[in-house]
C-alpha positions as CSV (number, residue, x, y, z in Angstrom):
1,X,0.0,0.0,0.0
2,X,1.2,3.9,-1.2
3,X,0.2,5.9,1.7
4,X,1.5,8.9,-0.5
5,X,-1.3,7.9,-3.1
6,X,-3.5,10.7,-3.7
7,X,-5.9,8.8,-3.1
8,X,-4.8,9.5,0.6
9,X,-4.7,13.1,0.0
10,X,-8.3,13.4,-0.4
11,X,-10.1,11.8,2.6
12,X,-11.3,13.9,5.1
13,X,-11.6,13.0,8.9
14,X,-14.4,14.7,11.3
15,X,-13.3,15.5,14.5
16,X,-13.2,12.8,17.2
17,X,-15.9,13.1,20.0
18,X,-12.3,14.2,22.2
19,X,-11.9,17.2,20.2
20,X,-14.1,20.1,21.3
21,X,-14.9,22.5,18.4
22,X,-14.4,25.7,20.0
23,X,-15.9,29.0,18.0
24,X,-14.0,31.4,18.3
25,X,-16.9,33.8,18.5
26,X,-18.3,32.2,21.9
27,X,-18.5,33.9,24.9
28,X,-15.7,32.5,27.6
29,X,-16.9,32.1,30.8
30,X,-16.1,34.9,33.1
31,X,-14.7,33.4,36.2
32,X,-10.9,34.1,36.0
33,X,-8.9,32.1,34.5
34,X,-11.4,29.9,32.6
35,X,-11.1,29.6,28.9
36,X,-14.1,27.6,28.5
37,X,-17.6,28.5,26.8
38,X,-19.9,31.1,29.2
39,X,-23.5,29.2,28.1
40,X,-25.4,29.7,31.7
41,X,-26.5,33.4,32.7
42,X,-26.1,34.4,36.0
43,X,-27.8,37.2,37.5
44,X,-25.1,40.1,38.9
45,X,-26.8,40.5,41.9
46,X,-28.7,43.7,43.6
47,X,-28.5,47.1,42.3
48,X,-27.5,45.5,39.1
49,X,-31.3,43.6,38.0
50,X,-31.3,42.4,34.5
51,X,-27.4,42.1,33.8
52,X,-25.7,38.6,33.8
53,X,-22.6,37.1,34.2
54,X,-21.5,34.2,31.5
55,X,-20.3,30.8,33.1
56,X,-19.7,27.6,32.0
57,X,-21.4,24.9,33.6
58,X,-19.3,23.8,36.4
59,X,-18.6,27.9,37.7
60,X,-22.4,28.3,37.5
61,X,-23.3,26.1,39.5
62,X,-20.3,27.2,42.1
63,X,-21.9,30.8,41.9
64,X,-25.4,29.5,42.3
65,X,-24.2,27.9,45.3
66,X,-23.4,30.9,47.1
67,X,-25.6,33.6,45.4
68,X,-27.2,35.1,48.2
69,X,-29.3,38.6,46.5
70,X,-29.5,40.2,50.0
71,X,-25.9,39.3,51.3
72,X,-24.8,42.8,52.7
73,X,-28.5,44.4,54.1
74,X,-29.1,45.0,57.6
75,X,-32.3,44.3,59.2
76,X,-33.4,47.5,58.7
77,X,-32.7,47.3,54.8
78,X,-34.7,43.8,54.9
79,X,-37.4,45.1,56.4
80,X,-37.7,48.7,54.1
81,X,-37.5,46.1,51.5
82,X,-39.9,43.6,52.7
83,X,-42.4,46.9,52.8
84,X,-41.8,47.9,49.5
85,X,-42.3,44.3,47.9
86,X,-46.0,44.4,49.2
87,X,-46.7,47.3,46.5
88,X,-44.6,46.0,44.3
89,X,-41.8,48.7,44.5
90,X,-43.8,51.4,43.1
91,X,-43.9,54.7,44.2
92,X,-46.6,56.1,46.6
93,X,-48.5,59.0,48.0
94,X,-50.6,60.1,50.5
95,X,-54.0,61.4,49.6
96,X,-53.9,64.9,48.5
97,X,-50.0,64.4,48.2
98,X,-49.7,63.8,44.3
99,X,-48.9,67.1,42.7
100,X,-49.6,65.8,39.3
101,X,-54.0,64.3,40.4
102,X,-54.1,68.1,42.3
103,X,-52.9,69.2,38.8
104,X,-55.5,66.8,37.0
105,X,-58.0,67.5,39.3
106,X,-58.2,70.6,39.0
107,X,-57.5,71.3,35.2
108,X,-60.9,72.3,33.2
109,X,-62.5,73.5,36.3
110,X,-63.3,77.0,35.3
111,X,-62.7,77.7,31.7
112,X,-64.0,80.9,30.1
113,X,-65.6,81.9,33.3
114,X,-68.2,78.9,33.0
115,X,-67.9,75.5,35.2
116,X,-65.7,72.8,32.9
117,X,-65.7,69.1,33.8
118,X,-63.7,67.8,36.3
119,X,-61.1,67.2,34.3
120,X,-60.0,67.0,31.0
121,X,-62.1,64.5,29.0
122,X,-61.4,64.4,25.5
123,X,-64.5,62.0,25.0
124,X,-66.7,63.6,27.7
125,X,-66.8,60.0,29.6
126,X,-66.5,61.8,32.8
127,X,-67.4,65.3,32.5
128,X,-70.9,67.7,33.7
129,X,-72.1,67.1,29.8
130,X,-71.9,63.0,30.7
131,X,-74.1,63.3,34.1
132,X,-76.6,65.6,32.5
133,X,-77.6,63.4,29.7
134,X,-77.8,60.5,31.5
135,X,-81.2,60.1,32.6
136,X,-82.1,57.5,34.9
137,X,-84.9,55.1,33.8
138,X,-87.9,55.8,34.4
139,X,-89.1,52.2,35.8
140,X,-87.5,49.5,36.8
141,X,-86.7,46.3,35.2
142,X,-89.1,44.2,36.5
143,X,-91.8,47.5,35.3
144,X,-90.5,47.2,31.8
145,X,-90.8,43.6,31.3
146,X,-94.3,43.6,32.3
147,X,-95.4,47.1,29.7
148,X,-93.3,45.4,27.1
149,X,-95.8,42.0,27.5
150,X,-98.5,45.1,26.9
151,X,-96.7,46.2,24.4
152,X,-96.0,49.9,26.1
153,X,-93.0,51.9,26.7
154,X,-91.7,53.0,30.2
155,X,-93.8,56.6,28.8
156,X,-97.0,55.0,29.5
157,X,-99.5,56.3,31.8
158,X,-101.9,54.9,33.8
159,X,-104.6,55.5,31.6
160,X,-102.8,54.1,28.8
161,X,-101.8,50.6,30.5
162,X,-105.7,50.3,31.5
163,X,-106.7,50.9,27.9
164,X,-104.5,48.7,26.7
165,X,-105.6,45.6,29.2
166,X,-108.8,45.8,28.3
167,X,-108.1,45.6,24.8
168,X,-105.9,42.0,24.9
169,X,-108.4,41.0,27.4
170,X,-110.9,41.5,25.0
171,X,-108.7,40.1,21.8
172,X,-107.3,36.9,23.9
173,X,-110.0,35.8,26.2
174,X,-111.8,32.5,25.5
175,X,-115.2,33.7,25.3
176,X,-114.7,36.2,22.7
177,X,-112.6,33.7,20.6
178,X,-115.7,31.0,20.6
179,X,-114.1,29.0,23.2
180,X,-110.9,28.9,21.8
181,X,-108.2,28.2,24.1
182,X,-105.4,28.3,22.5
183,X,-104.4,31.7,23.5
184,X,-105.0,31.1,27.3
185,X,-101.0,31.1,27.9
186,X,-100.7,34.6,26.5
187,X,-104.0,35.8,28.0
188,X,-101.9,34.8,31.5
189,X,-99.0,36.5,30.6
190,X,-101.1,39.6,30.1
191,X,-102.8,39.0,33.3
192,X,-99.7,38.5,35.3
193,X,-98.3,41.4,34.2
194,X,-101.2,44.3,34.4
195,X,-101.2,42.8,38.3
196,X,-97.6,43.4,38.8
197,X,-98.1,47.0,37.4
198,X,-100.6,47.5,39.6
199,X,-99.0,46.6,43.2
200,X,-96.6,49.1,42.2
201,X,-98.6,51.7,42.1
202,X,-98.4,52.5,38.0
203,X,-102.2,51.5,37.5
């Protein structure tokens, strides 16, 4: 056998499972004096949220180990901090405090020398234009249930829903439909509701 055949010359050989393919690219893993790949994230600690070291797996799990995120707070700090965390570190006021509601709450008040909403309101969801068009109804719900089986509106008098009883009594009653009882369920809806209209006073 030639082993300086050409043959020879053009086989290629992967890498073995021994040789790591290192890219050159790849972050290293920061714990000195490693030169392996950083793939695990870390978190830097407090004062420092959302920044994270690079280790490779054996040094992460060393600095998991002994990651402590309140390692230097006295019990004072743990307990300032404990307070925030119940509001979620947000920022606070006492009522009346807030410069910027007094500002809202007072903006619009008086413009032109007339009353303005309470405050501004592109849309007019909250202002004195809002309350006054919205009327309250009339009658209730259980009201308008019973003039809609009469086929009335909540503007209905009393004269009007005793008018109108008479008239389905008249159309749906038994006797004036040569015994025909077909209707009888509808003639008890009518019934049932002119009595409910009446104990509350509308008849």
């Amino acid at each position: 056998m030639n082993i300086n055949s050409r043959l020879f010359d053009r086989i290629r050989i992967g890498p073995s499972e021994a040789e790591a393919v290192v890219d050159s690219d790849a972050p290293r893993c920061n714990h000195a004096g490693c030169a392996r790949i950083g793939e695990f994230r870390a978190p830097m600690g407090r004062g420092r949220e959302g920044q994270f070291f690079l280790f490779c797996m054996e040094h992460v799990k060393e600095y998991n180990a002994s990651y402590n995120y309140f390692a230097g707070m006295d019990d004072d700090a743990l307990a300032a901090y404990q307070k925030q965390e119940e509001i979620g570190h947000r920022p606070t006021w006492k009522l009346g405090v807030n410069s910027q509601a007094a500002r809202m709450s007072q903006r619009g008040r008086l413009r032109r020398g007339e009353a303005g909403p309470d405050m501004h309101d592109a849309f007019n969801l909250f202002g004195a234009r809002a309350q006054a068009a919205r009327q309250e109804p009339r009658v209730g719900v259980v009201a308008m249930k019973a003039l809609e089986t009469l086929g009335l509106d909540d503007t209905a008098d009393s004269a009007a829903i005793k008018a109108r009883y008479k008239e389905l009594v008249k159309r749906f009653h038994p006797d004036a439909n040569g015994g025909d009882r077909s209707r009888e369920g509808t003639l008890q809806e009518i019934l049932k509701a002119y009595q409910q209209l009446k104990s509350m006073g509308m008849v």
